[in-house]
PASEBA-1860 file (N, C-alpha, C; in nm, 3 decimals):
! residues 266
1> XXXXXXXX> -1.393/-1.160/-1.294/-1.258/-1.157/-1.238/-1.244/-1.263/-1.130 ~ -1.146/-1.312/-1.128/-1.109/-1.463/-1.051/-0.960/-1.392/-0.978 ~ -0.963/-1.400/-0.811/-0.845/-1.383/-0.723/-0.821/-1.489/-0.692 ~ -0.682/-1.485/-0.693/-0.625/-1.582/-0.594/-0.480/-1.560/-0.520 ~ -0.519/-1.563/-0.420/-0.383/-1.546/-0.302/-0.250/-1.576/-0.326 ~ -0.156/-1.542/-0.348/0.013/-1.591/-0.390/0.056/-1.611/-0.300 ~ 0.058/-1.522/-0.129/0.122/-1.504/-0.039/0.134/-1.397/0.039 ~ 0.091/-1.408/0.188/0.095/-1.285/0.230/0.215/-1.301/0.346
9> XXXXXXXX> 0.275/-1.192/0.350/0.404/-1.130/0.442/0.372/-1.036/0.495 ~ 0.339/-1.010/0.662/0.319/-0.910/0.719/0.195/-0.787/0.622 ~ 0.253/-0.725/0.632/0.164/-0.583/0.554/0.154/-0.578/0.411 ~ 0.224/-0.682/0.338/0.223/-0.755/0.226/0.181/-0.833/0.109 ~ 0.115/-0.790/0.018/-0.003/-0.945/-0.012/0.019/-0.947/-0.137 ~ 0.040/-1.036/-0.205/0.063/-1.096/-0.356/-0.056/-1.163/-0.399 ~ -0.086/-1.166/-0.503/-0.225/-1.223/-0.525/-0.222/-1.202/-0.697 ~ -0.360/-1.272/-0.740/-0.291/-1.338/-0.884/-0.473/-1.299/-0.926
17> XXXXXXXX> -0.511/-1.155/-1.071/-0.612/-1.154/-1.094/-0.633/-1.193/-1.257 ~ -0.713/-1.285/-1.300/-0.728/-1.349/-1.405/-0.904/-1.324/-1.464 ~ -0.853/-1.331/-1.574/-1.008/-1.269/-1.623/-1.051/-1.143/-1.686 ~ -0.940/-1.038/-1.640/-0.927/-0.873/-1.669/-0.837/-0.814/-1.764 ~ -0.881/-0.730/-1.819/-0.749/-0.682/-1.903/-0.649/-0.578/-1.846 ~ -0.605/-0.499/-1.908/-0.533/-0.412/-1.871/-0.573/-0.253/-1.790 ~ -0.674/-0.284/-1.869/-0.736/-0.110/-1.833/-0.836/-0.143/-1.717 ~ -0.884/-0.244/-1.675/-0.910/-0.309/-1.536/-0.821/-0.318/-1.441
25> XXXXXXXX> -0.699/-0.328/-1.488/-0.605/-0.392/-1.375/-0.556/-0.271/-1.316 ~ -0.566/-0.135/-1.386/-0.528/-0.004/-1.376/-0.633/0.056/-1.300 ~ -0.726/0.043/-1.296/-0.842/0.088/-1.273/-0.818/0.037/-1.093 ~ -0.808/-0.079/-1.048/-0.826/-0.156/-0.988/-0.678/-0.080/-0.896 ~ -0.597/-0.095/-0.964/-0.482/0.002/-0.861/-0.476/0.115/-0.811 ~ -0.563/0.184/-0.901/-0.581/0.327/-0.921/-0.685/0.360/-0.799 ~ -0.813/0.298/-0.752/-0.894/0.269/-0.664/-0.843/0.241/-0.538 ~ -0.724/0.129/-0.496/-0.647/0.121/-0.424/-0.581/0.269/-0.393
33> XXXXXXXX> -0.505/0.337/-0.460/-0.446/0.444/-0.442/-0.491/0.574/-0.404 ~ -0.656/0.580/-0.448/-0.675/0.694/-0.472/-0.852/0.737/-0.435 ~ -0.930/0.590/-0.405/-1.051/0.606/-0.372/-1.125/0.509/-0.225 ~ -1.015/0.466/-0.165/-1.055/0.383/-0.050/-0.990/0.472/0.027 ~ -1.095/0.481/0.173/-1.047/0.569/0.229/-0.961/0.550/0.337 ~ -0.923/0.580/0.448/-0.845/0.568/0.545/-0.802/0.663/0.648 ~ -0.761/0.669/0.764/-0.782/0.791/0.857/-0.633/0.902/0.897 ~ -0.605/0.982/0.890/-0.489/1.056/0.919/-0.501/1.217/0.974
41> XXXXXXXX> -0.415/1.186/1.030/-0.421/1.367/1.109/-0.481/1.474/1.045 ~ -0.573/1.543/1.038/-0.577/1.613/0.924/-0.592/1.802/1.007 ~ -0.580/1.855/1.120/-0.616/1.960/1.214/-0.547/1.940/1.303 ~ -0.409/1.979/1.360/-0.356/2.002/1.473/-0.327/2.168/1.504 ~ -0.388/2.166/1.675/-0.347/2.245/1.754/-0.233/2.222/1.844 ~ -0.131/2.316/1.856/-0.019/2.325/1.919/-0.032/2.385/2.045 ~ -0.040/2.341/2.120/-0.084/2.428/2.267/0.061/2.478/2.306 ~ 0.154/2.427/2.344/0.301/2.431/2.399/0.398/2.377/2.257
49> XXXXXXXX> 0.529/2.466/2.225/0.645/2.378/2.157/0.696/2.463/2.153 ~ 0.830/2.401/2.271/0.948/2.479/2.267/1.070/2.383/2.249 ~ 1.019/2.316/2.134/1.146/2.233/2.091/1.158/2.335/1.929 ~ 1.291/2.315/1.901/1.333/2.363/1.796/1.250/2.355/1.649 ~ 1.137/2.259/1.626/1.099/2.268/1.547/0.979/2.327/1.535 ~ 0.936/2.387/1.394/0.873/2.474/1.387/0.699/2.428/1.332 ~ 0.627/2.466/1.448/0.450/2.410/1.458/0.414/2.334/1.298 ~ 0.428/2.439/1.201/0.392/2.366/1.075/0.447/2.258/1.029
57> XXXXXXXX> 0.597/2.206/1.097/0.649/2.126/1.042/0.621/1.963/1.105 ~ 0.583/2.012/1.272/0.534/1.884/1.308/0.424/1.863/1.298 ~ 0.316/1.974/1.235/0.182/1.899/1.181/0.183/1.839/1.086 ~ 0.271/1.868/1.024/0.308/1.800/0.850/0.336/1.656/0.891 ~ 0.448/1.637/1.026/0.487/1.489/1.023/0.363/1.392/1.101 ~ 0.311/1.493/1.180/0.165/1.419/1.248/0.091/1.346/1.152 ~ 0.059/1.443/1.012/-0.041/1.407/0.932/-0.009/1.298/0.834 ~ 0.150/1.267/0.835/0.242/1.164/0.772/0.215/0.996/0.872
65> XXXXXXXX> 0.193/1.034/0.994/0.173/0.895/1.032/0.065/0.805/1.008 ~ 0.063/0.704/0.955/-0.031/0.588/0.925/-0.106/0.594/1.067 ~ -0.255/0.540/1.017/-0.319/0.536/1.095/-0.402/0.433/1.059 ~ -0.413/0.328/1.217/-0.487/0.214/1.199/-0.647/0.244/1.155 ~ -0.712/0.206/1.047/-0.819/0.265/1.077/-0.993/0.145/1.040 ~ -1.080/0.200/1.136/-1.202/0.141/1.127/-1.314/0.206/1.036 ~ -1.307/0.142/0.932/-1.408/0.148/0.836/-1.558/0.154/0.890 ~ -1.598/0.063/0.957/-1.714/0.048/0.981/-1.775/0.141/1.084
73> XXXXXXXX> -1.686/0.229/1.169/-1.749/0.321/1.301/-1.730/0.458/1.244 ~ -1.662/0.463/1.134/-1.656/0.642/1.105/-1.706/0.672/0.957 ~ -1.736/0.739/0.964/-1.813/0.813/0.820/-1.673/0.896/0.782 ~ -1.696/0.901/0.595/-1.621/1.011/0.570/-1.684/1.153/0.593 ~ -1.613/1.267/0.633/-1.680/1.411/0.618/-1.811/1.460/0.548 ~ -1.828/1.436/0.427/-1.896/1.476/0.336/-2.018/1.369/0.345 ~ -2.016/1.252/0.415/-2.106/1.200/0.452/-2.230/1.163/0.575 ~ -2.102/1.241/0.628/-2.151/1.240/0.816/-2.286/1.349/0.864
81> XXXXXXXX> -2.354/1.338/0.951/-2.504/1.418/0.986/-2.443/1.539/1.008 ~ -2.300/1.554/1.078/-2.229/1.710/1.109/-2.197/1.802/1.001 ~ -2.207/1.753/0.881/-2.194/1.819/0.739/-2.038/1.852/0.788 ~ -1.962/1.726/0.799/-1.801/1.773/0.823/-1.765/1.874/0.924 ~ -1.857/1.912/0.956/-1.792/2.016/1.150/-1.710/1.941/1.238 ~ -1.710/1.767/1.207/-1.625/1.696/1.362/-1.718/1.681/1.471 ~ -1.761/1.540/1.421/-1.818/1.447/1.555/-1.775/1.342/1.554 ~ -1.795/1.269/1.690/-1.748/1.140/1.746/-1.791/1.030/1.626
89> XXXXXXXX> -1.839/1.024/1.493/-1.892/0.948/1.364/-1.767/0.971/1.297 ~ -1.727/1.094/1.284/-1.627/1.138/1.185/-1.473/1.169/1.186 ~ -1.456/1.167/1.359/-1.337/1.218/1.401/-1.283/1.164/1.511 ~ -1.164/1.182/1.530/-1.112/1.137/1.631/-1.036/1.199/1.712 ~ -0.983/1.225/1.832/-0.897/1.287/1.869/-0.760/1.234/1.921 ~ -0.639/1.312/1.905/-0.530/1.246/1.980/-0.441/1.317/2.025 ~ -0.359/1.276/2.152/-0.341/1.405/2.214/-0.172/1.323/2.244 ~ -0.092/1.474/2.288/0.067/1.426/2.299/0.113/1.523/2.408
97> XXXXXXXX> 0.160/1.465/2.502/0.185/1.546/2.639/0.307/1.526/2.650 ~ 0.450/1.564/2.605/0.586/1.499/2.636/0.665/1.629/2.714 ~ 0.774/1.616/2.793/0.852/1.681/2.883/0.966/1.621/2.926 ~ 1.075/1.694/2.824/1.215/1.640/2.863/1.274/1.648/3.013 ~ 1.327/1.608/3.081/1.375/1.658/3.193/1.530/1.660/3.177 ~ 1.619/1.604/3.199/1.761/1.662/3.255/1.856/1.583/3.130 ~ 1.782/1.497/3.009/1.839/1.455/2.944/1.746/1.433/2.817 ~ 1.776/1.451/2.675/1.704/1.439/2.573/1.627/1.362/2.553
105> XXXXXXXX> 1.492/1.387/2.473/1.379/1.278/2.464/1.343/1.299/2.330 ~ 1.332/1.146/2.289/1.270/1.143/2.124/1.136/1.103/2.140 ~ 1.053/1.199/2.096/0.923/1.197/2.073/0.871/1.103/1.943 ~ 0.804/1.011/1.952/0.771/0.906/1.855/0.627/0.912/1.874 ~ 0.597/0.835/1.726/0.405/0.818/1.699/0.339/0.730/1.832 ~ 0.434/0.662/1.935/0.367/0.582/1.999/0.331/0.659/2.139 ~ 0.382/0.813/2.164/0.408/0.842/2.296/0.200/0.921/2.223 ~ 0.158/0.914/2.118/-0.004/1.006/2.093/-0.087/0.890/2.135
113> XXXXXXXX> -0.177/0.930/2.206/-0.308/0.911/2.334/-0.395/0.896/2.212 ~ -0.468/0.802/2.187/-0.644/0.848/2.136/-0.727/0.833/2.203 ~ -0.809/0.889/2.168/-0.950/0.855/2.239/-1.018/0.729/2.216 ~ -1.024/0.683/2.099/-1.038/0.531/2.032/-0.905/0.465/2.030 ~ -0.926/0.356/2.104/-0.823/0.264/2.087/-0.814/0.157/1.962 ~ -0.889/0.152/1.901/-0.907/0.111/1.762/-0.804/0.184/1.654 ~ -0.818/0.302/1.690/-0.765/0.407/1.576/-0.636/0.467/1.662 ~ -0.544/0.447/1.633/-0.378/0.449/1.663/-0.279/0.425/1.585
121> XXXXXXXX> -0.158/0.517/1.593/-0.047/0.475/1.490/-0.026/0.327/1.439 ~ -0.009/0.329/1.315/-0.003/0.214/1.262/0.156/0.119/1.310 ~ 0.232/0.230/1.395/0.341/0.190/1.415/0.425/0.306/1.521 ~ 0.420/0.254/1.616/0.498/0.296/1.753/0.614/0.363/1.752 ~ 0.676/0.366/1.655/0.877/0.405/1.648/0.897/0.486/1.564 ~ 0.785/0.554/1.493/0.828/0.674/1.403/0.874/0.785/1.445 ~ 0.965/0.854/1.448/1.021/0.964/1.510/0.990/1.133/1.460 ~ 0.945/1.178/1.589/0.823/1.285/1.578/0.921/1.443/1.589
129> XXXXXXXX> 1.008/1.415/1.661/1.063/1.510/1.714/1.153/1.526/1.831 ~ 1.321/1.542/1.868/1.391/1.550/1.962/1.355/1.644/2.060 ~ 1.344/1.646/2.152/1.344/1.782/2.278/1.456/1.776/2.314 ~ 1.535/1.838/2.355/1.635/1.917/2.460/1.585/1.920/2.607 ~ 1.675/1.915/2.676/1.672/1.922/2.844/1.542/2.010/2.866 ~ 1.451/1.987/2.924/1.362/2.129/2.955/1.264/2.127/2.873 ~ 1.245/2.102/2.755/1.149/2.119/2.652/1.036/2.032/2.612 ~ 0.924/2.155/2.609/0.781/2.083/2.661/0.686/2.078/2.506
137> XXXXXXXX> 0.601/1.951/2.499/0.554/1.986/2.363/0.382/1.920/2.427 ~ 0.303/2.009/2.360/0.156/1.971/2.386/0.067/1.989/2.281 ~ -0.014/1.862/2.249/-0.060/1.899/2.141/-0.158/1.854/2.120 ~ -0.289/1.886/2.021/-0.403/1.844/2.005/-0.403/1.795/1.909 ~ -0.460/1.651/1.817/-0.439/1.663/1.651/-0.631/1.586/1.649 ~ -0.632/1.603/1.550/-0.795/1.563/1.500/-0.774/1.484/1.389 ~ -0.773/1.377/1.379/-0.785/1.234/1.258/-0.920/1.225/1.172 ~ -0.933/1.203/1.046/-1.057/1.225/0.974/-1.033/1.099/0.877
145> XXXXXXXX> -1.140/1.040/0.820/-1.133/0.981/0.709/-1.101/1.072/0.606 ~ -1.031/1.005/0.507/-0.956/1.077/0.372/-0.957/1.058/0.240 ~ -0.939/1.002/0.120/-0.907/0.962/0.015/-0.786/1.020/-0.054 ~ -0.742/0.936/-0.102/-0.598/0.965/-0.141/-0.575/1.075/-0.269 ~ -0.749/1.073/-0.344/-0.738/1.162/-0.424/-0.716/1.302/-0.376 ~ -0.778/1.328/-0.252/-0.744/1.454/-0.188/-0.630/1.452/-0.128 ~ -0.539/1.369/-0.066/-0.439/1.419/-0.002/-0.377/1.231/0.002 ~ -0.206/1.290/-0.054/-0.168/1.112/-0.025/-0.185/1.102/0.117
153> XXXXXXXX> -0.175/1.130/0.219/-0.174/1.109/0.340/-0.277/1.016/0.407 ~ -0.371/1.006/0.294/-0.498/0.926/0.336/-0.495/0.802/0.246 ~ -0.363/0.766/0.201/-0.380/0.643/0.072/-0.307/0.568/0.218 ~ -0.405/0.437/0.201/-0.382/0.290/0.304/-0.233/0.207/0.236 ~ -0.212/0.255/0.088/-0.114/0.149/0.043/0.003/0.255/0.049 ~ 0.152/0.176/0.107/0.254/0.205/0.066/0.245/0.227/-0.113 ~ 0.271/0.110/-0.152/0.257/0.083/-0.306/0.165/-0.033/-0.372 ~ 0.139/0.023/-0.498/0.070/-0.111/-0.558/0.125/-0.117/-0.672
161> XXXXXXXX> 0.150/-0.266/-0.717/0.200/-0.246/-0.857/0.182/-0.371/-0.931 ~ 0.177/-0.426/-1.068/0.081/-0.546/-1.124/0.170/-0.548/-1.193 ~ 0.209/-0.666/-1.284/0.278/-0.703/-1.388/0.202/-0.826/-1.423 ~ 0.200/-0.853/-1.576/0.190/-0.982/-1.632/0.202/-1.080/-1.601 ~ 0.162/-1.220/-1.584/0.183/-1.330/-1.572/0.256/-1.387/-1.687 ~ 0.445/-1.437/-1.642/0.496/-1.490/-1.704/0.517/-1.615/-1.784 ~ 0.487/-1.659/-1.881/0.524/-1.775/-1.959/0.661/-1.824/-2.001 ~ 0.722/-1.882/-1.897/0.875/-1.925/-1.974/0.880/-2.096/-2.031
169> XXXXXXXX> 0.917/-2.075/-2.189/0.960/-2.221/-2.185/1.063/-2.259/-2.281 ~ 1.084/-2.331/-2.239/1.285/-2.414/-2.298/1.207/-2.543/-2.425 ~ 1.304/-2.503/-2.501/1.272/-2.567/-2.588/1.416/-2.673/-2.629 ~ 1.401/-2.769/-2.560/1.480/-2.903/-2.557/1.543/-2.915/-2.647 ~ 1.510/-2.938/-2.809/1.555/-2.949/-2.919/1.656/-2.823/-2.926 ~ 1.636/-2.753/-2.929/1.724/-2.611/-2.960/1.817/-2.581/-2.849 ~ 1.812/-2.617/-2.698/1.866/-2.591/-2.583/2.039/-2.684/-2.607 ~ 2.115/-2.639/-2.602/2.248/-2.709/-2.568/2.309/-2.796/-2.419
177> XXXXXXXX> 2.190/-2.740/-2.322/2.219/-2.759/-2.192/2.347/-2.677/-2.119 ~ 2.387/-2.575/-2.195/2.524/-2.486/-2.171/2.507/-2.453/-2.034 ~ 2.423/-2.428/-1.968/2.366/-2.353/-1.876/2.408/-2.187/-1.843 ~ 2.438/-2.107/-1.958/2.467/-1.992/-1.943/2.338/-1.873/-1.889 ~ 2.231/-2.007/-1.960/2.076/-1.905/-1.846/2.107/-1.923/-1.744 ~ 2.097/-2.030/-1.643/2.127/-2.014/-1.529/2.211/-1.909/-1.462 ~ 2.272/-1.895/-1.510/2.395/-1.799/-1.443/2.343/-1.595/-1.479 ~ 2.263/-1.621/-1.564/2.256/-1.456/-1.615/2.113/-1.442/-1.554
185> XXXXXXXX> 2.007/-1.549/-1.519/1.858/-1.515/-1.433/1.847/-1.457/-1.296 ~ 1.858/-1.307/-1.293/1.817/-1.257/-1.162/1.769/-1.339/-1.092 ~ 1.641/-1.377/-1.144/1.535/-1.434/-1.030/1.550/-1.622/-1.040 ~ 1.651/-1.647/-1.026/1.670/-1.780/-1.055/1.543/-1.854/-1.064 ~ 1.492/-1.820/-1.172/1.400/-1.930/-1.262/1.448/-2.032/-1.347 ~ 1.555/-2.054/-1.415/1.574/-2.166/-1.477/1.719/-2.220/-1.359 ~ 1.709/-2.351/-1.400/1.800/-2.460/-1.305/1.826/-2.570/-1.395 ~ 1.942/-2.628/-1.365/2.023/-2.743/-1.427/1.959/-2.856/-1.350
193> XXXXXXXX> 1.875/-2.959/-1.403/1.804/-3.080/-1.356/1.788/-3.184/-1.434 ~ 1.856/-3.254/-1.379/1.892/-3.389/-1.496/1.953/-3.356/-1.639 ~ 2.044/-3.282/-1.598/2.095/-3.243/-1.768/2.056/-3.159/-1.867 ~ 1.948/-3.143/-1.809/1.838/-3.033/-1.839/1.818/-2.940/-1.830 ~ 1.766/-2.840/-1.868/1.751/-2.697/-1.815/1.585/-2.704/-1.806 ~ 1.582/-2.643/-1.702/1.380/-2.652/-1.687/1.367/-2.528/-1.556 ~ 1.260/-2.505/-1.533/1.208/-2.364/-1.492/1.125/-2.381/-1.323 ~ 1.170/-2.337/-1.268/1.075/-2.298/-1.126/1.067/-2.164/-1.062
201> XXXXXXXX> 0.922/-2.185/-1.016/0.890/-2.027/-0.987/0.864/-1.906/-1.060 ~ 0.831/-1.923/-1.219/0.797/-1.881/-1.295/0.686/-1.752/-1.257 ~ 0.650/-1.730/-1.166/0.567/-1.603/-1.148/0.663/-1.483/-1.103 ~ 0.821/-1.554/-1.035/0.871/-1.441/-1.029/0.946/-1.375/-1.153 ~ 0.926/-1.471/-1.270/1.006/-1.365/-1.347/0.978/-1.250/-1.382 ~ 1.077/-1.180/-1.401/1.021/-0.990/-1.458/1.066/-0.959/-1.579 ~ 1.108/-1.080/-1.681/1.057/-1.074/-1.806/1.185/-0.988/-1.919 ~ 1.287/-0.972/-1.807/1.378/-0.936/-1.859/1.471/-0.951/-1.998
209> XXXXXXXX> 1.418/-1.114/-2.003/1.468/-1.149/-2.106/1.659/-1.163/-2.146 ~ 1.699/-1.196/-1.993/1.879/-1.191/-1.994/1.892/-1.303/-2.054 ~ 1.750/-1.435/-2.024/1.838/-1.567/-2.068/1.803/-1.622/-2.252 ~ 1.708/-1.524/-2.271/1.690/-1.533/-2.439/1.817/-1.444/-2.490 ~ 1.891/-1.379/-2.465/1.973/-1.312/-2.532/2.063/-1.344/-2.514 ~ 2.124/-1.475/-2.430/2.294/-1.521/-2.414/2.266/-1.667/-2.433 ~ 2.084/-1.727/-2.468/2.079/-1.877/-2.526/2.099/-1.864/-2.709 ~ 2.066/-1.978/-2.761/2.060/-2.003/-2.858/1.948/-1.926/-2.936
217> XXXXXXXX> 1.876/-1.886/-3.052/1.776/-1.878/-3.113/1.646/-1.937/-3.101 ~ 1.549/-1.917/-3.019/1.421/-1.977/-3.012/1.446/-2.107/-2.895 ~ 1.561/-2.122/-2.783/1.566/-2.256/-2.739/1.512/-2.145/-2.600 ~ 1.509/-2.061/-2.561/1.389/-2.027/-2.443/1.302/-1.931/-2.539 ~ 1.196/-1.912/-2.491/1.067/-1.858/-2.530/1.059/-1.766/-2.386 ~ 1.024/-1.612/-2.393/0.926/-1.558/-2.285/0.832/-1.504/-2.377 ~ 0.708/-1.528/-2.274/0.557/-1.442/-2.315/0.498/-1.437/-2.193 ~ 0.385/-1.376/-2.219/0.284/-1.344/-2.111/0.108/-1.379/-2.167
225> XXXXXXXX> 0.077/-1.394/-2.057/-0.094/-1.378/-2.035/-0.147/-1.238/-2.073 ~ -0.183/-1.275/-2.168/-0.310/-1.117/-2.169/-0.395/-1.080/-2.064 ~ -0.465/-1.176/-2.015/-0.624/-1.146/-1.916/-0.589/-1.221/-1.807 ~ -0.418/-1.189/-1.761/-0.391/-1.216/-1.612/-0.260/-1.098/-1.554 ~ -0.281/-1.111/-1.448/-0.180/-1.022/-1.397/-0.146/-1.054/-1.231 ~ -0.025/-1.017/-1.202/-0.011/-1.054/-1.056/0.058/-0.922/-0.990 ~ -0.063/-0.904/-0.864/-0.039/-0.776/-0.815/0.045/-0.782/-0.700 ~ 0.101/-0.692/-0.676/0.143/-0.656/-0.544/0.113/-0.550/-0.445
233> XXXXXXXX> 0.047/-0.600/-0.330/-0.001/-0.427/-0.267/0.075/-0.434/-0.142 ~ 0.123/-0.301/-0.067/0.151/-0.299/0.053/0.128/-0.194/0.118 ~ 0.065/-0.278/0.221/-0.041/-0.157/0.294/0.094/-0.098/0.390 ~ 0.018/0.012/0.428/0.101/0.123/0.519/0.058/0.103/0.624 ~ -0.017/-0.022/0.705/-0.054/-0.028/0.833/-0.182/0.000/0.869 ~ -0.260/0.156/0.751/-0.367/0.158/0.766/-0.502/0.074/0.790 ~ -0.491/-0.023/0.707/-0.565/-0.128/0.687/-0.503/-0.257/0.614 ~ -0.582/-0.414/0.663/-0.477/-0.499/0.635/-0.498/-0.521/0.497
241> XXXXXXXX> -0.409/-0.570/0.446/-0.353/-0.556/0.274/-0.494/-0.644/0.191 ~ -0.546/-0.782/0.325/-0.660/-0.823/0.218/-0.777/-0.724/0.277 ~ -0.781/-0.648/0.354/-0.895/-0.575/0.360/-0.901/-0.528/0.227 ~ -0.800/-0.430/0.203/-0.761/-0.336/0.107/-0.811/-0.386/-0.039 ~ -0.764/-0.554/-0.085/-0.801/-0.574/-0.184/-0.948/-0.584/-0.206 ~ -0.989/-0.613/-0.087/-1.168/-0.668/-0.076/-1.239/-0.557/-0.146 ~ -1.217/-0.439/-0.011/-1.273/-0.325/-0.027/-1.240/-0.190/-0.169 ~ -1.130/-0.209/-0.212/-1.129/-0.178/-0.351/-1.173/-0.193/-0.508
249> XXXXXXXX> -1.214/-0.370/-0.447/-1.307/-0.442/-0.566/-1.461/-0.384/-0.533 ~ -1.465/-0.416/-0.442/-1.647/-0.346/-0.419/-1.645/-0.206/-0.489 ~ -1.566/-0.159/-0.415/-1.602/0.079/-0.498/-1.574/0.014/-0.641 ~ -1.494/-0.041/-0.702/-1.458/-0.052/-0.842/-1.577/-0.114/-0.904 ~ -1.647/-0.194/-0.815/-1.772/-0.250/-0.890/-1.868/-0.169/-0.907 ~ -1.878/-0.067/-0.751/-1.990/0.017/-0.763/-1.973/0.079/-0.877 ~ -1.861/0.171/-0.892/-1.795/0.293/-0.991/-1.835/0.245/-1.084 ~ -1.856/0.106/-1.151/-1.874/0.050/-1.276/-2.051/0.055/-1.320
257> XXXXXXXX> -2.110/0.030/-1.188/-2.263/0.042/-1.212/-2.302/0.142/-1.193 ~ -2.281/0.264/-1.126/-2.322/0.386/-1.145/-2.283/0.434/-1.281 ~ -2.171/0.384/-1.352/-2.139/0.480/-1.467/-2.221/0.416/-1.576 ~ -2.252/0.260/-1.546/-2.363/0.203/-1.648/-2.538/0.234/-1.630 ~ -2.546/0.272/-1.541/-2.666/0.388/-1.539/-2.684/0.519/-1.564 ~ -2.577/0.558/-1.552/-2.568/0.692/-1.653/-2.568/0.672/-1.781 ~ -2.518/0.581/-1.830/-2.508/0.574/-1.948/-2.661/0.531/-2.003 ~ -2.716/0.423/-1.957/-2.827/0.421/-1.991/-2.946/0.502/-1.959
265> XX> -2.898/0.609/-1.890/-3.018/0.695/-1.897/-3.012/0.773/-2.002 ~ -2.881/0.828/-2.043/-2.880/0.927/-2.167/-2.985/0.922/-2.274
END
């Protein structure tokens, strides 16, 4: 398998894998989604809440916030010397002390304390909960490494998603130069150039096929690459998007050699 970078935007990363088929490329998302791990609330104590909402519901949104997280200083549970009891290897703590006074306060992911400054909301402005004049909220929460197979809350990616590598081409002889593709291509891939109709940016097409069905017979062509695909991942803050790809190819490699030693032991 051969990567290569398309473009990265903030939490964003486009990237182009060649070499793989389909049931790789699935595999490979699926790993992203569901077997790299990442850290999130997973145990809150409520000491004080006398805001209107009800304890279970702001542990639910606690355990919803992204969390920046360090691979290399924490063990998952099931791996750690505490056999998952919660130690400073495996856990983290974070704490939320808020108190409205004489006018309303919005409680957000940025007002929670950790103990590791490494490991903190992936984002400051998520909104946790309103108080009312007077109203006091205190709270304990405990962060763990996760996998997404157990709980989405622990998947690092917003989304991931792959499509084909597009092949568009105009076929001169058959083309009229009408330019009625132009006008019907979402992703403005074809353009009027020198009289011509010809193609740029061809990775964004999505294959729709608007401008084969209002051209002539055979004067555009779409196809695709078999043993390429171009992905899109976007991380949730957890971890950065090329971490994400790095570290998903490694488990996918491991996953591949443990299952080829099973096999050859049979």
């Amino acid at each position: 398998m051969e990567i290569t970078i398309i473009r990265k935007q903030g939490n964003v990363i486009h990237f182009l894998a060649e070499g793989i088929d389909v049931a790789f490329a699935n595999a490979l998302r699926r790993t992203m989604l569901t077997r790299l791990p990442a850290m999130a609330v997973d145990e809150v104590l409520v000491v004080e809440n006398t805001s209107v909402m009800y304890d279970e519901m702001l542990a639910h949104r606690l355990g919803l916030v992204p969390l920046v997280t360090d691979l290399e200083s924490y063990n998952l549970p099931e791996d750690c010397d505490c056999d998952g009891r919660g130690c400073a290897l495996c856990q983290v703590t974070l704490t939320l002390e808020k108190e409205a006074e004489e006018e309303e306060l919005l409680v957000c992911s940025g007002d929670m304390v950790s103990q590791d400054p490494k490991v903190v909301p992936a984002s400051n402005d998520i909104p946790l909960v309103k108080l009312a004049p007077h109203q006091r909220l205190i709270i304990e929460a405990y962060a763990r490494l996760g996998k997404g197979v157990e709980n989405a809350k622990f998947q690092p990616v917003s989304t991931v998603s792959y499509k084909y590598v597009p092949i568009v081409q105009v076929d001169k002889d058959k083309c009229n130069n009408c330019g009625d593709c132009v006008e019907v291509c979402p992703k403005n891939i074809l353009l009027v150039e020198n009289d011509t109709i010809s193609t740029q940016n061809t990775l964004d097409c999505s294959l729709c096929e608007a401008c084969v069905e209002v051209c002539e017979p055979g004067a555009i062509v779409i196809d695709s690459k078999s043993d390429s695909f171009l992905f899109r991942v976007e991380s949730s803050g957890a971890l950065a998007p090329e971490t994400i790809v790095e570290k998903s190819a490694e488990l996918l490699k491991e996953r591949i050699r443990l299952a080829l030693d099973y096999a050859n032991s049979l």
